[in-house]
C-alpha positions in Angstrom: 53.8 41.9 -76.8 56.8 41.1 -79.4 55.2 37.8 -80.1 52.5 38.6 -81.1 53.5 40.4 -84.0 55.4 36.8 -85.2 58.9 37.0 -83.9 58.3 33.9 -82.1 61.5 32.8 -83.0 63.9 35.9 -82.0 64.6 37.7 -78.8 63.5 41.4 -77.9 67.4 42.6 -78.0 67.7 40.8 -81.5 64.8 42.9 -82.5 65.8 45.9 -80.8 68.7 46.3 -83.2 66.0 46.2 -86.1 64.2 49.1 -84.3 67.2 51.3 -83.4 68.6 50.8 -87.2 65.0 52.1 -88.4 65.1 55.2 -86.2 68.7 55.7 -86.7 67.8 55.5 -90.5 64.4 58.3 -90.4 67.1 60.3 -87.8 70.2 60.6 -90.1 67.8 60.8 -93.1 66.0 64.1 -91.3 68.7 65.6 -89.4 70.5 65.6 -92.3 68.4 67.9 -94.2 67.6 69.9 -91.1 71.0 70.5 -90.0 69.5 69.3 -86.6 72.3 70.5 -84.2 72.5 71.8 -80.6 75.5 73.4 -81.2 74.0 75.4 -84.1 71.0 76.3 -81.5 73.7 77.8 -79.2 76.4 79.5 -80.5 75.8 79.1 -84.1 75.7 81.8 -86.4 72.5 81.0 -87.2 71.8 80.0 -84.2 67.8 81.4 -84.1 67.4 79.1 -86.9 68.8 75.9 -85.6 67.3 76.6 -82.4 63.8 77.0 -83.9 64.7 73.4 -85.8 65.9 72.2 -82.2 62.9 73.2 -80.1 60.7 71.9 -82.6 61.9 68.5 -82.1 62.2 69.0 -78.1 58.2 70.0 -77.8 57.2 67.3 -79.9 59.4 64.9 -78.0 58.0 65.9 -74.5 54.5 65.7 -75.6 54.8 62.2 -77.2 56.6 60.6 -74.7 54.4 62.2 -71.8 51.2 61.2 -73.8 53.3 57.6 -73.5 53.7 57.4 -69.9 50.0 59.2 -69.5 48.0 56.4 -71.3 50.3 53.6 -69.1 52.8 52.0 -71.8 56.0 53.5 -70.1 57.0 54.0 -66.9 60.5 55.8 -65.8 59.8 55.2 -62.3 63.0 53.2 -62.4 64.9 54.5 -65.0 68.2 56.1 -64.5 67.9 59.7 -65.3 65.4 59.3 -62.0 67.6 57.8 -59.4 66.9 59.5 -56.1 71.5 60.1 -56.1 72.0 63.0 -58.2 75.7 62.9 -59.1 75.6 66.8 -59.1 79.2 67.4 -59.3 79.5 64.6 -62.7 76.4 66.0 -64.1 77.5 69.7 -64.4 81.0 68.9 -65.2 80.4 66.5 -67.5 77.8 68.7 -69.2 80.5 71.5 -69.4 83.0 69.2 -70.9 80.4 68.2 -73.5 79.6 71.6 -74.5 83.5 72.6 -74.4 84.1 69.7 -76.8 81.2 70.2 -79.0 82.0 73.7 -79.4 85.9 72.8 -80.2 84.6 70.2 -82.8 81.5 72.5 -84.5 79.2 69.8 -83.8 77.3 67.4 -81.1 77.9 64.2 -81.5 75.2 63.7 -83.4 75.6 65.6 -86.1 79.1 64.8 -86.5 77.7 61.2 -87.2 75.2 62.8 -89.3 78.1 64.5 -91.0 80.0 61.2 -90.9 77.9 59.6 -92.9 77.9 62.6 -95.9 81.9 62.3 -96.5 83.3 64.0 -93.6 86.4 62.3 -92.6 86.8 65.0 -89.6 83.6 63.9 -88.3 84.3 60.5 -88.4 87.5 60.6 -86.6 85.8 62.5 -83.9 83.3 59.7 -83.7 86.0 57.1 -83.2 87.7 59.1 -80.3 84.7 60.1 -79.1 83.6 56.1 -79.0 87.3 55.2 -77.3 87.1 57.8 -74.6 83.3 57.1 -73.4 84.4 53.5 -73.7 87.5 54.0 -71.1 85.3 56.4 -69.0 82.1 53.4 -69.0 84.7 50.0 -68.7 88.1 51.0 -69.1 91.1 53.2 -67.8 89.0 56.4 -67.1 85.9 54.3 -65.1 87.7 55.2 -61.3 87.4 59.2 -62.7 83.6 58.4 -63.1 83.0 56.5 -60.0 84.6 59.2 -58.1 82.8 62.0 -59.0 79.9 60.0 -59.0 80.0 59.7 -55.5 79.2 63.6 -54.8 75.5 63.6 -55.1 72.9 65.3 -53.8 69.7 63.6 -52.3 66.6 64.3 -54.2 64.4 62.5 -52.3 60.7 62.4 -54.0 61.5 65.3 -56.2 63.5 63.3 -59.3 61.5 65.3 -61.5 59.5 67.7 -62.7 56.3 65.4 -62.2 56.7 66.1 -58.5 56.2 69.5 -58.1 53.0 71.4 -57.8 50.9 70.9 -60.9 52.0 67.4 -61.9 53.3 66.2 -65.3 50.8 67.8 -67.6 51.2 71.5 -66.3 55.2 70.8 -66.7 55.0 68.9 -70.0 52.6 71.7 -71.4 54.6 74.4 -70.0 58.5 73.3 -71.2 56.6 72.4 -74.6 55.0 75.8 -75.2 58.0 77.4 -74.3 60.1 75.4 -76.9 57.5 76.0 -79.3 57.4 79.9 -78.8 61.5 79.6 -80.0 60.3 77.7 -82.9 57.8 80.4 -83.6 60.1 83.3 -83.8 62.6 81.2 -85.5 61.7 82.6 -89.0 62.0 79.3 -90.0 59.8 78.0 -93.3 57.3 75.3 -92.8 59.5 72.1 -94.2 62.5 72.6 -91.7 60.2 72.8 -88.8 58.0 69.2 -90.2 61.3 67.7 -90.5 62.1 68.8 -86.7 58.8 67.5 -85.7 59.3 64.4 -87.4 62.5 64.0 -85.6 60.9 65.0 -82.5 58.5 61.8 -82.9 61.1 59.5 -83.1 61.6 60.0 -79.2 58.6 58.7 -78.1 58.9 55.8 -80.6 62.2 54.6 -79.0 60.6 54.9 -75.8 57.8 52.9 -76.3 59.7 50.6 -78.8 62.2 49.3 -76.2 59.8 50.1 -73.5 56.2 48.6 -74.3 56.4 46.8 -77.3 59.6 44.6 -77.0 59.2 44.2 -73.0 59.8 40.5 -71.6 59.4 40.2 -68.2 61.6 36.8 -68.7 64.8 38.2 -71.0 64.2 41.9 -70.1 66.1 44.9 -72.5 66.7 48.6 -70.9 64.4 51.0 -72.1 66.2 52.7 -74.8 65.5 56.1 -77.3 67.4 58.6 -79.3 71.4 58.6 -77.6 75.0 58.4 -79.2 77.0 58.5 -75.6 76.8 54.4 -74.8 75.5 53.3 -77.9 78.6 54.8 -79.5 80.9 53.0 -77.3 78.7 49.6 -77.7 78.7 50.1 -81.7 82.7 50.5 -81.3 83.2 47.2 -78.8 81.0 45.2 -81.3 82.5 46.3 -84.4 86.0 45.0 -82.8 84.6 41.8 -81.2 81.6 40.9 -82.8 82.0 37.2 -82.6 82.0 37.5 -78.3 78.8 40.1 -77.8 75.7 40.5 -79.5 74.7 43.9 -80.5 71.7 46.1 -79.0 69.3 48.8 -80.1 72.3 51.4 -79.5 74.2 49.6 -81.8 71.6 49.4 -84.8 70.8 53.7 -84.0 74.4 54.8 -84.6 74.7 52.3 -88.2 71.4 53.4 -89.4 72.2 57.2 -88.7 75.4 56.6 -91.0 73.2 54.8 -93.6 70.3 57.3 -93.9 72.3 60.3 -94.1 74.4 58.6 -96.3 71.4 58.2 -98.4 70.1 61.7 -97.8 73.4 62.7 -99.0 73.8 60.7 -101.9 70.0 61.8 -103.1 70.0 65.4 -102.8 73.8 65.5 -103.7 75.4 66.7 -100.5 78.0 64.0 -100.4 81.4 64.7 -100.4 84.6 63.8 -99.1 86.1 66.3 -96.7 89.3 66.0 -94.5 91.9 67.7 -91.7 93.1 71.8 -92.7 95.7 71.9 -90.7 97.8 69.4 -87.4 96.5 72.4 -85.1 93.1 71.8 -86.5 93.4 68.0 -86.1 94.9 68.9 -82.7 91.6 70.9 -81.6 89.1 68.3 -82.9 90.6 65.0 -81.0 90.6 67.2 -78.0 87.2 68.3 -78.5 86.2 64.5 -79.1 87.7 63.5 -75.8 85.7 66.1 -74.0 82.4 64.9 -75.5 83.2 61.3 -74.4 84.1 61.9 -71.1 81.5 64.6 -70.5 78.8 62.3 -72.3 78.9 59.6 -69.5 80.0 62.2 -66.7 76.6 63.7 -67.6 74.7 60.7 -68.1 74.3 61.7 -71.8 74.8 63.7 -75.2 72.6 66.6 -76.3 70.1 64.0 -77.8 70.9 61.4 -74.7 70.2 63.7 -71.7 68.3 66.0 -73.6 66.0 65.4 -76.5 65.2 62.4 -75.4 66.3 63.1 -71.6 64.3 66.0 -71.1 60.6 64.5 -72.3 61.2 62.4 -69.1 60.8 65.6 -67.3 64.4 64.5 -65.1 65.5 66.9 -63.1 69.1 65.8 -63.8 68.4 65.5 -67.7 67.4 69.2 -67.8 70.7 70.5 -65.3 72.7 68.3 -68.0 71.7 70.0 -71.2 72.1 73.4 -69.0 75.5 72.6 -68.5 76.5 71.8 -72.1 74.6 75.1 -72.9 76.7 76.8 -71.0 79.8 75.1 -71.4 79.4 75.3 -75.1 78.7 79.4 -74.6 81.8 79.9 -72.0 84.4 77.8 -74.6 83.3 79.6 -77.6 83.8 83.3 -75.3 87.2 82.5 -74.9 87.9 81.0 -79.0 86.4 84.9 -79.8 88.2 86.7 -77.0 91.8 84.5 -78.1 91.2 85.0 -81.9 90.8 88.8 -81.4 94.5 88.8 -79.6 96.4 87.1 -81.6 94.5 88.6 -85.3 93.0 92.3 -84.2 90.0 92.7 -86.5 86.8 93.4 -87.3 86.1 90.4 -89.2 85.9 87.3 -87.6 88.6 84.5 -88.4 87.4 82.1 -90.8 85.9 78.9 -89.1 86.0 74.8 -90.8 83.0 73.7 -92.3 81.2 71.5 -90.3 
């Protein structure tokens, strides 16, 4: 379909990079004013807010990219948060590890890169670790720890997803969209946080059917692609390095136009500034916390926005037990932070915490 819109002369992955740079641009642009995080949503301390922010985006995402695969432009019949395997052991470890790291870092991986872009020298740093790590766990040093957890899976059969069970894909859609909705209801959110959100939301489905519909060539065929930081991270950190020997990919394009937009969101409503390292044992905390991300993000097939904004719109079974497990491990690891900073400082004021 790409040719007809006059790029006789390019490929679909050359154009995919224009398409993930323009979503990556609206995403850093919006989550940047939203504060869009996950880790806000959890363990926040506004965390009713963010979550109302967070579920906003989630319902509109599962209702777009349902409506998608209802009206026949996408498919995830063969996709691979649907393989039949499910790595059960990688998935919920890997999803703890994410939420442990996340938690240790305050912020997902995407809104560090969203903070990356705004001055914040902390997130930035994260995002290189975090890049090197996933990297070594996808190609590198780290890949026999993935291949041999991968191997304890659990056989699905027919039931990949939700779309199997009694009532089909609309009653599931409808039902995990009205629930996320009801938290964005009694958010107390004002109206402009929640458009934002739903704007966000929408981008989902548009990486879907971007990669998906619009730029599919049955002769040079690209993977269908949305909203993710794990492998696109590690891609945009391989490319930057040896750009002369691959060619970059929509992944690539998403993570430099979420730096650029919320660098622009930054420099036009003057939130930009620079912003570094407190302390070594600070320092110490957030390389550990950026490890844990990477090697969590591709032991669980994905980030929050990976395996679950846009994971969880697929209705995968092993999408939704992913962003459980960073829910939990995020919950778990900031127990303990509480439980240790009440030994060591008795109080009834909480220790003060980094900006994010």
């Amino acid at each position: 379909m790409f040719e007809s819109l006059g790029f006789e002369e390019t490929t679909a992955k050359e154009i995919s990079v224009l398409l993930g740079l323009t979503l990556g641009v609206l995403f850093g642009l919006l989550a940047e004013r939203t504060r869009f995080c996950f880790r806000r949503a959890v363990v926040g301390e506004d965390a009713r807010q963010a979550a109302g922010v967070w579920f906003t985006a989630l319902a509109v995402a599962i209702l777009g990219t349902q409506a998608a695969v209802a009206v026949g432009l996408i498919s995830f019949a063969d996709h691979r948060l649907l393989v039949s395997d499910l790595p059960v052991l990688a998935v919920v470890l890997g999803g703890l590890m994410f939420g442990a790291g996340m938690v240790l870092t305050r912020g997902c991986i995407s809104r560090l890169t969203v903070l990356g872009g705004t001055g914040n020298l902390r997130a930035l740093t994260v995002l290189v670790v975090f890049a090197i790590v996933a990297h070594a766990m996808l190609k590198g040093v780290l890949a026999p720890l993935r291949t041999t957890l991968g191997t304890f899976t659990i056989d699905l059969g027919e039931t990949v997803s939700l779309a199997t069970l009694p009532g089909g894909a609309t009653l599931w859609s409808a039902a995990l969209a009205l629930a996320a909705l009801l938290v964005a209801a009694r958010s107390g959110n004002r109206a402009l946080p929640l458009l934002g959100a739903a704007l966000i939301g929408l981008l989902v489905p548009l990486g879907w059917v971007g990669t998906g519909y619009v730029l599919f060539d049955e002769f040079d065929p690209i993977a269908m692609e949305s909203l993710s930081f794990t492998a696109p991270a590690a891609d945009t950190l391989f490319y930057t390095i040896a750009s002369t020997s691959i060619t970059p990919g929509f992944g690539t394009g998403l993570v430099g136009g979420v730096l650029l937009g919320a660098l622009a969101a930054a420099l036009l409503f003057g939130s930009f500034r620079w912003q570094s390292f407190e302390s070594p044992r600070q320092t110490g905390r957030y390389l550990a916390g950026a490890a844990l991300m990477g090697m969590g993000g591709v032991l669980a097939g994905g980030c929050t926005l990976g395996a679950g904004l846009a994971g969880v719109p697929t209705l995968s079974l092993a999408a939704i037990l992913a962003l459980a497990s960073v829910a939990l491990g995020a919950r778990l690891t900031d127990a303990i932070i509480r439980d240790g900073a009440g030994f060591a400082a008795p109080t009834t004021t909480r220790p003060p915490q980094p900006a994010e």
